[in-house]
N, C-alpha and C positions, 0 to 999 in steps of 0.2 A: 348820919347812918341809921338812926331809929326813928326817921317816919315811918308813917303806914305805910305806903307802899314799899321801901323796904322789907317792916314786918310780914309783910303780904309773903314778898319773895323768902324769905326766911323761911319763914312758913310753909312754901313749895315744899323747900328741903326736909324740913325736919317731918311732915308726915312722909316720905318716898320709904324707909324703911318699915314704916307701919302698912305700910299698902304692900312692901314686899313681902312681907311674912305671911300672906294668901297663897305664897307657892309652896307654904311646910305646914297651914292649918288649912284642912281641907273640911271647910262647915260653912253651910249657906249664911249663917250670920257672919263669920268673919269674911264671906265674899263681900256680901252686902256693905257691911263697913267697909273694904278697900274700895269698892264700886263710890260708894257716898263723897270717900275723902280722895278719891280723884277726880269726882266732878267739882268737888268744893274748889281742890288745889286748881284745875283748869280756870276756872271763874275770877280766882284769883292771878292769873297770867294776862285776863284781859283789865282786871280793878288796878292791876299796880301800875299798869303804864298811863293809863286813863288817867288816876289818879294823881301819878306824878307828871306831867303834863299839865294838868288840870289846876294843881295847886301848886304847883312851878315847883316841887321837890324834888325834879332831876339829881342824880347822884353817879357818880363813880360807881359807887358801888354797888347800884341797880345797875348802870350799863353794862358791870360786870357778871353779877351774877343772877340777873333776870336770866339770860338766857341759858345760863350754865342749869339754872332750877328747868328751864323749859326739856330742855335734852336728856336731862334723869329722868324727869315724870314722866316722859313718852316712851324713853329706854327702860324703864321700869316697868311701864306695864304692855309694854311688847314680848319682856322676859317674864313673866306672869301667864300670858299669854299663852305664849308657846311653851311654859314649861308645865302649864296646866291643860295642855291640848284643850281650848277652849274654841278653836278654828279648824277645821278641817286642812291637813296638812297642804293641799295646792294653794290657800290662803296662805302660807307661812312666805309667797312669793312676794306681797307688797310690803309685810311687817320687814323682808331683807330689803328693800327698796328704801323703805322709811330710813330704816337702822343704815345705811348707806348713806343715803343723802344727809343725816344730820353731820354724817364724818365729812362729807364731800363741803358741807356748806360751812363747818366749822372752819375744816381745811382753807379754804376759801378766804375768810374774812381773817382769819390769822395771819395770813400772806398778806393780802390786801392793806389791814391795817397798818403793817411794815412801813407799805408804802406811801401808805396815808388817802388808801382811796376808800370809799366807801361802797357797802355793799346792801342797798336801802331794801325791805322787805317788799314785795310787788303786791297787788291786791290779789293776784291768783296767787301767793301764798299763801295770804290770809286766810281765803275759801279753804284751800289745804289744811291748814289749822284747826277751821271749824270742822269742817267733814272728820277730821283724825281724832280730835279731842271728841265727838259725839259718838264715833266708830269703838273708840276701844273705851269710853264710859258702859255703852251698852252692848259690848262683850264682855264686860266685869260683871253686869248685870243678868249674865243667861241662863244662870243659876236660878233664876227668878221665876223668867217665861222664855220662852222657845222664839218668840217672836222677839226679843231684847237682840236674842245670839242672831238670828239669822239679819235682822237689819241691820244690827250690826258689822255682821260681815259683809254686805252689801257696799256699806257705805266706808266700810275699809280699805276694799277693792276703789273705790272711786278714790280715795285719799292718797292711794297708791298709783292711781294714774296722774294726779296731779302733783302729788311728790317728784313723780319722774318726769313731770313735764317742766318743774318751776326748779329741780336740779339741773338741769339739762337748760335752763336758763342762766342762771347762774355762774353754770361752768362757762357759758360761753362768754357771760362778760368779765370773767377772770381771764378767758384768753384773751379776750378782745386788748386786754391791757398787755399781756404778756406780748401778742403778737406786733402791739402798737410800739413797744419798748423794743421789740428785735429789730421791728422798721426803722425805729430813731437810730437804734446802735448801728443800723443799716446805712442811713440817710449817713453820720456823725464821720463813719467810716469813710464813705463814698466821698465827704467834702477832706478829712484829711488826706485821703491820697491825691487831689484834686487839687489841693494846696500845695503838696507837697511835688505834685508835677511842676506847679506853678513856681515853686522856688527854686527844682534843680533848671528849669527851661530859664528861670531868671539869672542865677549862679552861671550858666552858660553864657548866656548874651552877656554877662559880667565879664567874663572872663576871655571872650572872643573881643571884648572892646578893649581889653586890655591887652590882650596880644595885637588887636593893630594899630591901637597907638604906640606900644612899645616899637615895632616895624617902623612905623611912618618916624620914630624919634631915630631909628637907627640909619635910615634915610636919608633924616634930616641931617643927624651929625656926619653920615659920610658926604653929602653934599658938602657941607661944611670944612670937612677933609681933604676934599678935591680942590674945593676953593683957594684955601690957607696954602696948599700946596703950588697953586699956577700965579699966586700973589707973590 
């Protein structure tokens, strides 16, 4: 549980209140600091996996709570964000975009894992990642310079079209399974009734052979009848 990269994720966590408290101290030094300790904690989302991979320190409890760190520090300084009107309000459209899809994708792999299927990150995520973690580092920054905030929201807007493009992936191959699962239940359905024609059509022909050979014996013993009788 206490390798580095662990540490690293840990570490996500425990600065995320320190970077919130920018929405109740309003001074360009404590922007500055939240701005510094969310590029650091970002940097740190790409060192722990790197590194655990790297030095084979895979963990439970980084698969666990790598990601749970990654959805506070983005959710954290989304509500920073907005609560510090640091974007012009028709911007507040991708940060709901963002703030959406990480419910949509949580949603998503919670289900999924249920079932035991995986839901692997695509490389036009990752783009998404960079553009979002460089987007709202330098809107934490625009306190700074005027030029921080506007590329910023530049490249927010782009984080948010690829947010909604690589959600809008994702959903689909959660249905893709849902829908593959209604076909099976579809297909399972369609062969028991199929079956089960097949056994009453069999039970029939069972039971039509049994009433003619019952016939043909009753036949037989009235022949038999006739006979004992002209003997």
């Amino acid at each position: 549980m206490y390798n580095l990269p662990n540490l690293l994720t840990i570490s996500r966590i425990v600065v995320i209140p320190v970077i919130f408290l920018s929405i109740y101290i309003h001074s360009l030094t404590w922007s500055v600091l939240a701005a510094i300790l969310f590029i650091i904690a970002s940097i740190t989302d790409y060192l722990d996996g790197y590194l655990a991979r790297s030095r084979n320190e895979t963990s439970s409890f980084g698969r666990l709570f790598d990601p749970i760190a990654d959805k506070l520090l983005v959710v954290s300084a989304l509500l920073i964000i907005v609560a510090n009107r640091l974007v012009d309000e028709i911007s507040y459209i991708p940060v709901v975009i963002i703030m959406c899809r990480e419910v949509l994708v949580s949603g998503l792999r919670e289900f999924l894992a249920e079932v035991k299927v995986g839901l692997p990150v695509t490389r036009l995520a990752k783009w998404k990642t960079g553009f979002q973690m460089t987007a709202l580092s330098l809107i934490l920054l625009g306190g700074v310079s005027s030029f921080f905030a506007i590329t910023g929201e530049i490249l927010l807007w782009i984080a948010g079209v690829l947010t909604f493009i690589t959600g809008y992936q994702y959903f689909e191959k959660g249905m893709e399974y849902v829908r593959g699962e209604a076909a099976s239940k579809m297909i399972k359905k369609e062969v028991k009734a199929a079956t089960q024609k097949v056994i009453n059509a069999a039970s029939q022909v069972k039971s039509a052979v049994k009433n003619q050979a019952h016939k043909h014996n009753l036949k037989k013993a009235s022949k038999k009848a006739k006979a004992a009788k002209k003997s």
